[in-house]
C-alpha positions as CSV (number, residue, x, y, z in Angstrom):
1,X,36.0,50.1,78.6
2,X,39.6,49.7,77.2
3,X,39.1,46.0,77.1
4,X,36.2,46.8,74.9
5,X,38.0,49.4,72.9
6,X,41.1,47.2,72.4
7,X,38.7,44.1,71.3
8,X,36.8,45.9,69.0
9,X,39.8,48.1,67.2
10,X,42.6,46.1,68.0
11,X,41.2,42.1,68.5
12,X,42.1,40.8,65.1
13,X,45.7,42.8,64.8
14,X,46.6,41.0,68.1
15,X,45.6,38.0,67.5
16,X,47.7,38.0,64.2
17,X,50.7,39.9,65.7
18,X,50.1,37.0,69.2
19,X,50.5,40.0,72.0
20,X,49.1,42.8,73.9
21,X,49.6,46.3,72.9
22,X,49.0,49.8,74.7
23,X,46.6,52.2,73.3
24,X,48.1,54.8,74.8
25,X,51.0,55.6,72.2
26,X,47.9,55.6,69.5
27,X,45.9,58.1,71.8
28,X,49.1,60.7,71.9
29,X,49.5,60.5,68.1
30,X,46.1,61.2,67.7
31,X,46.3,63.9,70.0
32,X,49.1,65.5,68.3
33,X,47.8,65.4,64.7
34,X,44.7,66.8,65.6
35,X,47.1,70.0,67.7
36,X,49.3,70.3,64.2
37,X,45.9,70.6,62.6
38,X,44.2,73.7,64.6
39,X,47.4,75.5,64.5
40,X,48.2,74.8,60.8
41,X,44.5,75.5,59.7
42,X,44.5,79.0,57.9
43,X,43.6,82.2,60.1
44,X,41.0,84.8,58.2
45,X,43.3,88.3,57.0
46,X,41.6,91.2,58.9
47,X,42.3,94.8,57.4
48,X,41.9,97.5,60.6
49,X,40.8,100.5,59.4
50,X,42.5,103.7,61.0
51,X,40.4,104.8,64.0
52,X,39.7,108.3,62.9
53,X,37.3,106.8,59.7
54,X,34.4,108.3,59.4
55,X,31.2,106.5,57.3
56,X,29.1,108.6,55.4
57,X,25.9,107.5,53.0
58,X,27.9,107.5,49.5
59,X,26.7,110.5,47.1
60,X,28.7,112.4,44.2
61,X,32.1,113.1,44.1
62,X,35.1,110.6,45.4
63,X,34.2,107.8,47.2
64,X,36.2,106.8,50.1
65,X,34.6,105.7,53.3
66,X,30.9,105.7,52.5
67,X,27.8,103.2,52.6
68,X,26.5,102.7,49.4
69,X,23.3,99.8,50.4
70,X,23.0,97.9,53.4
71,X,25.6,95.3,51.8
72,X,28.1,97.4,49.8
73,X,30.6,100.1,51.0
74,X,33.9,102.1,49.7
75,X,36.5,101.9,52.3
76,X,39.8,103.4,52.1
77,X,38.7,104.3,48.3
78,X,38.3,100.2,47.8
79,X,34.5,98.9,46.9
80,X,33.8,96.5,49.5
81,X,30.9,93.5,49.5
82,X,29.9,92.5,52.4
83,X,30.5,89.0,52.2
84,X,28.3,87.0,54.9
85,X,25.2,89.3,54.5
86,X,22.6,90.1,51.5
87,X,20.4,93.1,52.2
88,X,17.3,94.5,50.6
89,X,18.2,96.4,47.0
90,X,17.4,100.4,46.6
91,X,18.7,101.1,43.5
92,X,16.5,98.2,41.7
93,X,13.6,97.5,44.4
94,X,11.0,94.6,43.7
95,X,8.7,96.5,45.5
96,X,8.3,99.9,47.8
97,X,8.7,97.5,51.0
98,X,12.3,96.5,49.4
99,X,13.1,99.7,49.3
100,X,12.1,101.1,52.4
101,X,13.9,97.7,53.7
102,X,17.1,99.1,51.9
103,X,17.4,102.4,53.1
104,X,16.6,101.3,56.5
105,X,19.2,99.1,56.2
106,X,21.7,101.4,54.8
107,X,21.1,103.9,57.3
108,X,22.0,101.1,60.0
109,X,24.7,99.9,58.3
110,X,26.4,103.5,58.6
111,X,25.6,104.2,62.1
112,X,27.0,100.6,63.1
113,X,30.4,101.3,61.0
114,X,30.8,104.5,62.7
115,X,30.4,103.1,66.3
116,X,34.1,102.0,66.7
117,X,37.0,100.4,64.9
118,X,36.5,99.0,61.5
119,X,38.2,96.0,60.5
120,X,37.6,94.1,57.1
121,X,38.3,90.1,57.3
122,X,38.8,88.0,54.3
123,X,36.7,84.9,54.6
124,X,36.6,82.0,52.4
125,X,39.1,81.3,49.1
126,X,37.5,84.2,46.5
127,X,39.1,87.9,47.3
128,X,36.5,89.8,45.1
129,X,33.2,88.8,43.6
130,X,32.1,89.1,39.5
131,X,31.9,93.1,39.6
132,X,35.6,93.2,40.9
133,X,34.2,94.5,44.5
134,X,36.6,93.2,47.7
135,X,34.9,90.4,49.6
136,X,35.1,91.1,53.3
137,X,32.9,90.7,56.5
138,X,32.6,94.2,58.4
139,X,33.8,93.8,62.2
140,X,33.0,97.1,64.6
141,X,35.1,96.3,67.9
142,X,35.2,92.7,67.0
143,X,31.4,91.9,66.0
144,X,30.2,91.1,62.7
145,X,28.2,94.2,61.3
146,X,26.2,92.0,59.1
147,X,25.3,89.5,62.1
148,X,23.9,92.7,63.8
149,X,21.9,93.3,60.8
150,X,20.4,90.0,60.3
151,X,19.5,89.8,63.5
152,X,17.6,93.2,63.8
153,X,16.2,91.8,60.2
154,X,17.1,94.5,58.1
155,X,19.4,91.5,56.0
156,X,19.4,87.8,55.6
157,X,22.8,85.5,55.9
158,X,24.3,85.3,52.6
159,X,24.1,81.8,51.2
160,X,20.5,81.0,52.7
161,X,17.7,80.5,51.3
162,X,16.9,83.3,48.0
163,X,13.8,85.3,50.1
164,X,12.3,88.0,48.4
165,X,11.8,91.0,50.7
166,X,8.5,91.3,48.8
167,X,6.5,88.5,50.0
């Protein structure tokens, strides 16, 4: 197998340079760019919430830890997006199933944010979308909120396919 290696990679180089060489010193350069690499690569900012936060369903007043849809809370007094989720809409519903979908949805959302420490991670290179909102992805203990959401089907994965939740 090294034979093969070397005569495929290395068979012209050789025969130019007229000797044998070891791949060995190429294998532990390799190895050691791609170690720099996974511990330069940059790690995700996570924002924990203080344990005693408590998520409400957002109405009048001040808004500071509250679910406003199944993809948009206030935390800390900061509007938050939910960054890897989009759920259905309740304020502007295609349809009645939309919004049943939404409030569903919300409901969830609030009862999984309240099931153990929060923390907000900052994911990918834009910090807040067009209407100025913080673009984070909601961890409860660890676990993506919005993964628990899309998989009980009460949100698609942001940056799939545009489905309606009226079809």
């Amino acid at each position: 197998m090294v034979r093969l290696v070397r005569s495929f990679f290395f068979g012209r180089w050789l025969r130019v340079q007229g000797g044998d060489v070891s791949i060995l010193p190429l294998l532990i350069l390799l190895a050691i760019a791609i170690g720099i690499s996974y511990f330069e690569r940059p790690r995700p900012e996570l924002t924990p919430l203080p344990d005693t936060v408590s998520f409400t369903a957002c109405s009048g007043g001040p808004r500071v830890n509250c679910v406003i849809d199944g993809d948009t809370i206030w935390a800390e007094g900061e509007k938050v997006r939910l960054a890897d989720i989009d759920a259905p809409e309740i304020f502007s519903p295609e349809c009645t199933w939309e919004k049943h979908m939404g409030d569903r949805a919300s409901e969830r959302l609030t009862a999984l944010l309240n099931e153990g420490q929060v923390a907000l991670e900052k994911t990918g290179s834009r910090d807040r979308d067009k209407y100025g909102r913080l673009l984070r992805v909601a961890r409860v203990n660890g676990r993506s909120v919005g993964e628990k959401l899309v998989s009980e089907g009460l949100a698609h994965r942001w940056g799939g396919p545009n489905r309606s939740w009226c079809t």
